[in-house]
KOLNU-824777 format. One line per 4 residues: number of its first residue (from 1); their letters; for each residue x, y, z of C-alpha. Coordinates in nm, 4 decimals, always signed. Example, Ala and Ser with C-alpha at 12.3 -4.5 7.8 and 13.67 -1.06 7.14 Angstrom:
% residues 2
1	as	+1.2300/-0.4500/+0.7800; +1.3670/-0.1060/+0.7140
//
This chain:
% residues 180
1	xxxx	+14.9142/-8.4469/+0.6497; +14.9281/-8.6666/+0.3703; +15.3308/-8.7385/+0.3804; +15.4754/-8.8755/+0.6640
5	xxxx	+15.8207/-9.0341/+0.7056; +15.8792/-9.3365/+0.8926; +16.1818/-9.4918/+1.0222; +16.1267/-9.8823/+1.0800
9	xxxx	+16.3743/-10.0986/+1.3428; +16.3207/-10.4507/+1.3455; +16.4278/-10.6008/+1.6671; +16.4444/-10.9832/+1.7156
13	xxxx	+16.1807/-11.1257/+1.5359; +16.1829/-11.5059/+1.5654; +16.0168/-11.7416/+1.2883; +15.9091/-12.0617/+1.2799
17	xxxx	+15.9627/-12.2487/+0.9035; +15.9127/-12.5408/+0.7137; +16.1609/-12.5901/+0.4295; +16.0569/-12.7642/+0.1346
21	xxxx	+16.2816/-12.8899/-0.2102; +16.4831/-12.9533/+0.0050; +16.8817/-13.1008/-0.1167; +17.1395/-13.3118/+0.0108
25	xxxx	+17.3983/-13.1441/+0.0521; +17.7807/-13.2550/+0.1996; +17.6931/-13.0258/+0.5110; +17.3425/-13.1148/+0.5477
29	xxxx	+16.9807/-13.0223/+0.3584; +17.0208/-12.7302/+0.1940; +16.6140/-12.5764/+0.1613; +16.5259/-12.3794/-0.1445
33	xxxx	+16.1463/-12.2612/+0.0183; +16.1034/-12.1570/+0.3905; +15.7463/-12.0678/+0.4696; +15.7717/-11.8638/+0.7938
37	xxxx	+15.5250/-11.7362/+1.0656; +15.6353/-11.4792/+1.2845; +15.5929/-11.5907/+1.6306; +15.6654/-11.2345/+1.8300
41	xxxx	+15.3950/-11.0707/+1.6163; +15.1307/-11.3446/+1.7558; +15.2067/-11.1912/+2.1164; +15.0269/-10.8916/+1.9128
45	xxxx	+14.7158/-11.0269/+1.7232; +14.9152/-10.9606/+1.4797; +14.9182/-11.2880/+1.1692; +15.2692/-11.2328/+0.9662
49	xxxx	+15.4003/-11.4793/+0.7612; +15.6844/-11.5022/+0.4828; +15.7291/-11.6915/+0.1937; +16.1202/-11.7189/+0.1137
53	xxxx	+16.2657/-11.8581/-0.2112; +16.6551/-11.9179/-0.2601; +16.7760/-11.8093/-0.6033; +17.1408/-11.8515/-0.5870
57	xxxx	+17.3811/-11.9264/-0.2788; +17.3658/-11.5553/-0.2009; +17.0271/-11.4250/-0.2870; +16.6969/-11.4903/-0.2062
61	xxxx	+16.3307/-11.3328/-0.2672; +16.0836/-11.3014/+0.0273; +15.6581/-11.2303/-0.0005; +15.5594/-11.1072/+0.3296
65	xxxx	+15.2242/-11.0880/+0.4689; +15.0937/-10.9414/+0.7584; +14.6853/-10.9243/+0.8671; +14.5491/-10.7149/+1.1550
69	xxxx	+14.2106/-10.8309/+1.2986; +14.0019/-10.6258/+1.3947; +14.0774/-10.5681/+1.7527; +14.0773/-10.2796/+2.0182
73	xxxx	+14.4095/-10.1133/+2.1378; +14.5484/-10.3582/+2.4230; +14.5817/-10.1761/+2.7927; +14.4466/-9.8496/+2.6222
77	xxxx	+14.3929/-9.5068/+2.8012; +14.0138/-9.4366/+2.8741; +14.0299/-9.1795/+2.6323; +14.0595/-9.4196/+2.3256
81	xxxx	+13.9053/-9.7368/+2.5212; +13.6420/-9.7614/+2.2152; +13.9141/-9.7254/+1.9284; +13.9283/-10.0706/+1.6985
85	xxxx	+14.1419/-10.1164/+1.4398; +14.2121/-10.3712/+1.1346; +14.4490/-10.4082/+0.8235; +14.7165/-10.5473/+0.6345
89	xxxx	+15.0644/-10.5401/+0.4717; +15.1991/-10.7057/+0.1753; +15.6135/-10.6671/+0.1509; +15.7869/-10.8073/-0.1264
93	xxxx	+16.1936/-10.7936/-0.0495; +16.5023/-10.9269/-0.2160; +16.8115/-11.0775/+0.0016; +17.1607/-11.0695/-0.0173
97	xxxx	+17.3304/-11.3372/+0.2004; +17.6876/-11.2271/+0.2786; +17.7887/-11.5856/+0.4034; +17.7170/-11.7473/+0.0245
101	xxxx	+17.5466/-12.0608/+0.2407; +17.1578/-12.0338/+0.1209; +16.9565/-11.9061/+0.3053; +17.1756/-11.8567/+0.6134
105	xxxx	+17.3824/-11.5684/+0.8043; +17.4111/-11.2815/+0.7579; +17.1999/-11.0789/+0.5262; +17.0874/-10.7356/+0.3386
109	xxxx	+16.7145/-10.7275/+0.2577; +16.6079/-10.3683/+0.0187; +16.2343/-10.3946/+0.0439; +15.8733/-10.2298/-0.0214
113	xxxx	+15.5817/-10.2636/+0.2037; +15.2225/-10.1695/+0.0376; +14.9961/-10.0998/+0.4120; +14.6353/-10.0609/+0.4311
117	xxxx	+14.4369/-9.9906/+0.7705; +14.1136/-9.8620/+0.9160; +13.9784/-9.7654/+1.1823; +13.6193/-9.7656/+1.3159
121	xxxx	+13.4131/-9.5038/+1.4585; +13.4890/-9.4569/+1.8301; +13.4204/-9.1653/+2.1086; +13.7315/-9.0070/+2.1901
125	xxxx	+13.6334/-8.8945/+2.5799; +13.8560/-8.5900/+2.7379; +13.8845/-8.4181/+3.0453; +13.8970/-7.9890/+2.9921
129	xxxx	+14.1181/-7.7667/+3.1134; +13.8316/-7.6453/+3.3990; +13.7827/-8.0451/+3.4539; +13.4437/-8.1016/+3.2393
133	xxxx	+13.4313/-8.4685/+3.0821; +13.3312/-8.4144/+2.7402; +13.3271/-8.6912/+2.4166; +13.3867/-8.6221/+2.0283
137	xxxx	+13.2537/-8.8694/+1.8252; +13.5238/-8.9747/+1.5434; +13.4626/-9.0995/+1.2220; +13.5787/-9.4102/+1.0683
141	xxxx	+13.9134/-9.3612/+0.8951; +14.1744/-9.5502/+0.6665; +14.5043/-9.5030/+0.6301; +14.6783/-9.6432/+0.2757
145	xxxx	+15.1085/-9.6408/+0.3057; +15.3563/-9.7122/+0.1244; +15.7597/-9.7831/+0.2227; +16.0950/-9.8215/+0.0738
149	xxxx	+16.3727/-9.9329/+0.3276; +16.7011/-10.1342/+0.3738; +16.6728/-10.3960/+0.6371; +17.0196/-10.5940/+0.7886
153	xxxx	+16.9689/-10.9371/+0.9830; +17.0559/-11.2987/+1.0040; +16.9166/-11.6456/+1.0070; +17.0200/-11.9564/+1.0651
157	xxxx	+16.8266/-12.3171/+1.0585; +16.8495/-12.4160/+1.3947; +16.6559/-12.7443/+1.3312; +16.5104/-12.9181/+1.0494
161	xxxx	+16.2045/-12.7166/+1.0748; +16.2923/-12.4003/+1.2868; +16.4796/-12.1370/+1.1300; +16.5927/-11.8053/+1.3398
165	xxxx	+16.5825/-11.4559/+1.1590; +16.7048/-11.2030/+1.3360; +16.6198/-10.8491/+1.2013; +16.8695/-10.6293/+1.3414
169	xxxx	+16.8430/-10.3167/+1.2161; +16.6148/-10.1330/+0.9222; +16.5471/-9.8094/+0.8047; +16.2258/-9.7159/+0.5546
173	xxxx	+16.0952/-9.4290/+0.3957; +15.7344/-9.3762/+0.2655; +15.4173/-9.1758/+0.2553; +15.0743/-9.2712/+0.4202
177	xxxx	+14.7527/-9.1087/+0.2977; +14.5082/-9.0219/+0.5476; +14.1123/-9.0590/+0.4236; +13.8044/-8.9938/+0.6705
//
C-alpha cells in the first residue's frame, strides 16, 4: 500500500526552553527564540526538539526535529522480540497566537512533517493454526512519509527558562511509501 492516511493527536507534550533575544518588556521579558526539547518523548527514546522564532505578537515559525535510535520495540510480543527500528522527522510549522502576547496562549500551528524510518531484518516467530512454531525471516525495510495537518495548543512561560506547550488537538494527512 503505498498511500496511507494518518490522523495525528497530540496530547500533552511538555517542553523544556531556553529563550534567547530576549526584551524588556512592561510585563516582563518578552523571548523572540525558544529552543525546546520535548521531555515526554525522552520517556520514549525518542530525541525531539524545536526551534521557535517570534515574528510578530501573533505569529511565530517553528523547525522541529525528531531522531529515533536505533532501538527494539519496548515490552514487545515474542513474535516481534527481534524487530529494531530507527529514524527521523523534520517538521517545519507556522503559528498563530490568538492571545497577541508572543509566544504565549493559545495557538493554531498548519504544519508539514517530512518522516524517514527503517527497520532491520528480524524473525517474525508464529504459532499455526494446528500449534507448530514456525519463523519467517523479514527483510530490512524503510518507510519515507510525508504529512500536512492543523495542530491547536497553548504555551505559556512558566519560568524564565521553562515554557509549557500543550498540544491539544491535531489532525494530518499524508502518504508513506513502503520500500523492502
Amino acid at each position: 500500500m503505498k498511500k496511507i492516511i494518518t490522523t495525528a493527536l497530540f496530547i500533552f507534550c511538555i517542553f523544556i526552553s531556553k529563550g534567547q533575544d530576549a526584551q524588556s518588556t512592561s510585563t516582563g521579558t518578552d523571548y523572540k527564540n525558544l529552543l525546546k526539547v520535548n521531555s515526554t518523548s525522552l520517556l520514549a527514546t525518542n530525541v525531539y526538539l524545536q526551534y521557535e522564532r517570534k515574528l510578530s505578537d501573533h505569529s511565530s515559525v517553528c523547525l522541529g526535529f525528531s531522531y529515533l535510535p536505533l532501538r527494539g520495540v519496548p515490552n514487545a510480543p515474542d513474535e516481534i522480540k527481534d524487530l529494531r527500528l530507527n529514524g527521523y522527522s523534520i517538521t517545519p510549522e507556522y503559528r498563530y497566537h490568538f492571545s497577541g502576547k508572543g509566544l504565549k496562549g493559545f495557538y493554531m500551528a498548519p504544519y508539514f512533517r517530512y518522516s524517514n524510518y527503517s527497520i532491520d531484518p528480524f524473525q517474525y516467530r508464529y504459532t499455526t493454526d494446528n500449534g507448530t512454531k514456525d519463523t519467517i525471516n523479514l527483510q530490512s525495510a524503510s518507510f519515507t512519509g510525508t504529512t500536512i495537518g492543523l495542530m491547536f495548543g497553548a504555551q505559556w512561560m512558566i519560568s524564565k527558562r521553562v515554557s509549557l506547550d500543550f498540544w491539544i488537538v491535531g489532525v494530518g494527512f499524508g502518504t508513506t511509501t513502503y520500500e523492502a
